[in-house]
Kinemage of the C-alpha trace (Angstrom):
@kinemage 1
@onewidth
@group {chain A} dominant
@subgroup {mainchain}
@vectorlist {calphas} color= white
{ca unk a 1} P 118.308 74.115 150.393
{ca unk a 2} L 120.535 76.779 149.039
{ca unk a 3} L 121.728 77.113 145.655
{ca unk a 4} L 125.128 78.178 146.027
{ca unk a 5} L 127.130 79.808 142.550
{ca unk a 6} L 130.188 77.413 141.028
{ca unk a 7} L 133.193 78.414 142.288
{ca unk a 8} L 135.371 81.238 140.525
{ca unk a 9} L 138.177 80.027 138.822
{ca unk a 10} L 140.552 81.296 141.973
{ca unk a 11} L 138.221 79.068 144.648
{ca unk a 12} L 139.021 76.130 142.220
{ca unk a 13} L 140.223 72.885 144.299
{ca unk a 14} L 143.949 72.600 143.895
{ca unk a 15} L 145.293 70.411 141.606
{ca unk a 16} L 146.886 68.454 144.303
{ca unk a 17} L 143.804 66.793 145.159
{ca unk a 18} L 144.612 64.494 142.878
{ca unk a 19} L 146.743 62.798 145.075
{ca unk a 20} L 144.102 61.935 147.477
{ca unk a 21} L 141.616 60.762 144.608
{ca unk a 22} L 144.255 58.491 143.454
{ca unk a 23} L 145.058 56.862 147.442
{ca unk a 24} L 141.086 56.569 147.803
{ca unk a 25} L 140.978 54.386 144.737
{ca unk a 26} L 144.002 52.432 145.561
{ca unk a 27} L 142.777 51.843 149.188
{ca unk a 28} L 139.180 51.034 147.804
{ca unk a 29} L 140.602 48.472 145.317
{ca unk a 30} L 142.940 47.270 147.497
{ca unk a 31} L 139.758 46.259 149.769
{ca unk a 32} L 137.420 45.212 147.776
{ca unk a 33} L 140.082 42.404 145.871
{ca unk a 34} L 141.266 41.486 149.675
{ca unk a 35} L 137.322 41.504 151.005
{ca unk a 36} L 136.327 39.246 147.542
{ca unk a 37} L 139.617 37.158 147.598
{ca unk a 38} L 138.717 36.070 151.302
{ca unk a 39} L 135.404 35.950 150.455
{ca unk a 40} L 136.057 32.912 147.510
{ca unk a 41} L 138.226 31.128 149.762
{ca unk a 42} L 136.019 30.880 152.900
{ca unk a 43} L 133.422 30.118 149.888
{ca unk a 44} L 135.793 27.107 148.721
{ca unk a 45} L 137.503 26.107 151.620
{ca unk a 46} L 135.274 26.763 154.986
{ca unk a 47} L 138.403 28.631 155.725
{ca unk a 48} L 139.804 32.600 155.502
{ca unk a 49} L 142.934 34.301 155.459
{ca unk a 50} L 143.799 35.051 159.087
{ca unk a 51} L 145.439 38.441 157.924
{ca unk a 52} L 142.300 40.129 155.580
{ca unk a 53} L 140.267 41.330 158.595
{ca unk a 54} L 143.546 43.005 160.435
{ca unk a 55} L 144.745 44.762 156.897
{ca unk a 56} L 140.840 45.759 155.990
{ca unk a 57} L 141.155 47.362 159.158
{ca unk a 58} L 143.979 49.543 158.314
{ca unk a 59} L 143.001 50.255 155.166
{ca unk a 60} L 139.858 51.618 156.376
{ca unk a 61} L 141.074 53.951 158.801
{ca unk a 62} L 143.749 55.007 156.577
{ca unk a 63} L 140.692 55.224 154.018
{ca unk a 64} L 139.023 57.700 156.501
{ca unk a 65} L 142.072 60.129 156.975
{ca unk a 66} L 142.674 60.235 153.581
{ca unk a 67} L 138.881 61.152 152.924
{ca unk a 68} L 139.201 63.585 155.603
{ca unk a 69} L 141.697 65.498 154.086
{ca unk a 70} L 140.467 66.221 151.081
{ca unk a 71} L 136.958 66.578 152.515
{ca unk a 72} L 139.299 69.679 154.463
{ca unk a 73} L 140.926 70.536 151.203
{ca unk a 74} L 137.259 71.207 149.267
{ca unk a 75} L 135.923 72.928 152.427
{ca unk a 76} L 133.586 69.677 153.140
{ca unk a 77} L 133.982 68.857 156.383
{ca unk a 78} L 131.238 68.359 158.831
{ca unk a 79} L 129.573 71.783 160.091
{ca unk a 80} L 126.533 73.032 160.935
{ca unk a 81} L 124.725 74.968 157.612
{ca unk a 82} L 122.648 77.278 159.309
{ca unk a 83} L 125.175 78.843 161.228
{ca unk a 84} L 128.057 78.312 158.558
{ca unk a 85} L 125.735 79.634 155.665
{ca unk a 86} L 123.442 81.887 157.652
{ca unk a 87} L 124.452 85.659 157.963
{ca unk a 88} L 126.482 88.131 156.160
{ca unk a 89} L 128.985 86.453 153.156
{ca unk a 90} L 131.613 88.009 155.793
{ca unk a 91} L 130.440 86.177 158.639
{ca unk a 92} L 130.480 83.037 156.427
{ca unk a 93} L 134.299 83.613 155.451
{ca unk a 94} L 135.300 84.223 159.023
{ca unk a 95} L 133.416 81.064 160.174
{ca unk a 96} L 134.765 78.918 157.610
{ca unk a 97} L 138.064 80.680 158.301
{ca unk a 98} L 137.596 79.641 162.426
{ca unk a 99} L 136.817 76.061 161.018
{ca unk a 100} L 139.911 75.442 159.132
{ca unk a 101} L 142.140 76.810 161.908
{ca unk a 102} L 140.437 74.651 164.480
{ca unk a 103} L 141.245 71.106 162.320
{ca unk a 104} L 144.919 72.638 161.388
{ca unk a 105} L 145.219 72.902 165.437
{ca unk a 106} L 143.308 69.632 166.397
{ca unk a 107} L 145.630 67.375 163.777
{ca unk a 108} L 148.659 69.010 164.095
{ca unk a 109} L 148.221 68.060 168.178
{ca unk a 110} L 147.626 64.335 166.633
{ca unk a 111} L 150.493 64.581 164.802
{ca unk a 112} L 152.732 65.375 166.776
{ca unk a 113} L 151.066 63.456 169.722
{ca unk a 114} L 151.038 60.247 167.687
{ca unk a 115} L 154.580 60.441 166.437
{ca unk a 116} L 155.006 58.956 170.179
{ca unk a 117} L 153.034 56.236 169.804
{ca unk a 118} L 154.825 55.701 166.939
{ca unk a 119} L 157.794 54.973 168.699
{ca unk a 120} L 156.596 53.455 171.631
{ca unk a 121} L 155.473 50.633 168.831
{ca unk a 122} L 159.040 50.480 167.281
{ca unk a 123} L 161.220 50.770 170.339
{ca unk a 124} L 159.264 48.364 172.097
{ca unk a 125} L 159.062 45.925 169.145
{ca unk a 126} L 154.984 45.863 169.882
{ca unk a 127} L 153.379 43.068 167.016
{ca unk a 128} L 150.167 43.289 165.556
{ca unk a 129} L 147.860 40.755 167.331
{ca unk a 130} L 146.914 39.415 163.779
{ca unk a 131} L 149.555 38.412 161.466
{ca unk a 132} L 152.333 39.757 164.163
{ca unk a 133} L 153.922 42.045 161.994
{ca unk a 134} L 155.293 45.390 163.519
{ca unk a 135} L 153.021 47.467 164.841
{ca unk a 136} L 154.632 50.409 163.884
{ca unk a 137} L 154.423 49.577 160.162
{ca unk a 138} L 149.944 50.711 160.637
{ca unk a 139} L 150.764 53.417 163.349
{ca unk a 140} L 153.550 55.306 161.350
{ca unk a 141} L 150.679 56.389 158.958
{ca unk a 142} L 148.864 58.101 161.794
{ca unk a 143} L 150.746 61.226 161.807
{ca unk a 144} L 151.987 61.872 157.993
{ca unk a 145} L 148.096 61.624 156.766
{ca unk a 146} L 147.297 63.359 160.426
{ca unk a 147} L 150.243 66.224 159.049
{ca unk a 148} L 148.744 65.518 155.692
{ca unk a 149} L 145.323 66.888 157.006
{ca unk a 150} L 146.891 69.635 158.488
{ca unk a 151} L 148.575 71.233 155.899
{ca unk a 152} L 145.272 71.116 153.492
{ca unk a 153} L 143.913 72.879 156.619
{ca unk a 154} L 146.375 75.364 156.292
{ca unk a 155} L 145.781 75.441 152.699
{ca unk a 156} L 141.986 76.357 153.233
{ca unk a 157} L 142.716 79.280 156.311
{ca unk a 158} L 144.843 80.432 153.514
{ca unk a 159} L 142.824 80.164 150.413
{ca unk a 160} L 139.408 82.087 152.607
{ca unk a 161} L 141.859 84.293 153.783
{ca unk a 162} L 142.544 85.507 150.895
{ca unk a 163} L 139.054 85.616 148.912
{ca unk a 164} L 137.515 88.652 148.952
{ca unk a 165} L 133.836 89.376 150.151
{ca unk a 166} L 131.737 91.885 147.962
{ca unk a 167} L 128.922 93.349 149.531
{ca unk a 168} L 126.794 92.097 146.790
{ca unk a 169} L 127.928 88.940 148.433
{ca unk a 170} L 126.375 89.894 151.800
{ca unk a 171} L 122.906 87.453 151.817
{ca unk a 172} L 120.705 87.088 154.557
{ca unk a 173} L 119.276 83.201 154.347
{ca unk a 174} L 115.219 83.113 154.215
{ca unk a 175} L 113.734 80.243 156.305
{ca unk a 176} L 113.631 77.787 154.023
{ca unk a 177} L 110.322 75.552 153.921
């Protein structure tokens, strides 16, 4: 394991994380009262709301893009550490830097990729098989968190970009045991 320095005050997560703290714990409450409610009445009743599974369903993939972006935001996502941490602090900043670029690129292609799907859904009046509400109203979320993702991507090219690597910063990793 490498111990890795707090960040300087300028490597800080922005402030606008906040946002995405805030959705996570409105989409976790939001499942946990709709998996308990339907949980006391199939306890009661030998009988659940029809609607819980197809809503729980949304809200966890809308739970997952939202995590996603700010796992982007705080430089989190899923790499591989000994080539993202091994090697000069330059080589580190340039891979990180190759990283963000790639998910700005991949997401913005979902974005704008799903914003017809989006209305294939409403122009064909497509229903949800569940409760039959408009599709549209679960897809439409697809590309704004998809955009969402890609501007924090954005945010990080920019933020390693910018940061400066000392050569006091240059490390070469040791095996580690």
């Amino acid at each position: 394991m490498s111990s890795t320095p707090p960040p300087s005050p300028s490597e800080q997560e922005p402030r606008s994380l906040q946002f995405e703290d805030w959705l996570t714990v409105i989409v976790m409450a939001a499942l946990a009262l709709i998996t308990f409610a339907n949980v006391l009445v199939r306890y009661f009743t030998n009988s659940s709301f029809a609607w819980t599974e197809e809503i729980s369903v949304f809200l966890m993939i809308a739970l997952a893009l939202i995590a996603g972006s700010a796992a982007v935001a705080r430089d989190q996502h899923i790499r591989i550490e000994y080539f993202a941490e091994g090697g000069s602090a330059l080589r580190s900043k340039r891979l990180s830097m190759l990283g963000a670029a790639t998910v700005a690129v991949l997401f913005g292609v979902i974005a704008v990729l799903s914003v017809r799907v989006v209305w294939d859904d409403y122009r064909f009046g497509e229903t949800s098989p569940g409760i039959g509400v408009p599709q549209w109203w679960y897809s439409i979320w697809l590309p704004v968190f998809s955009a969402l993702i890609t501007l924090r991507a954005v945010g990080l090219f920019i933020r390693r970009s910018r940061s400066k690597v000392d050569a006091s910063d240059a490390h070469s990793q040791e095996p580690q045991a």
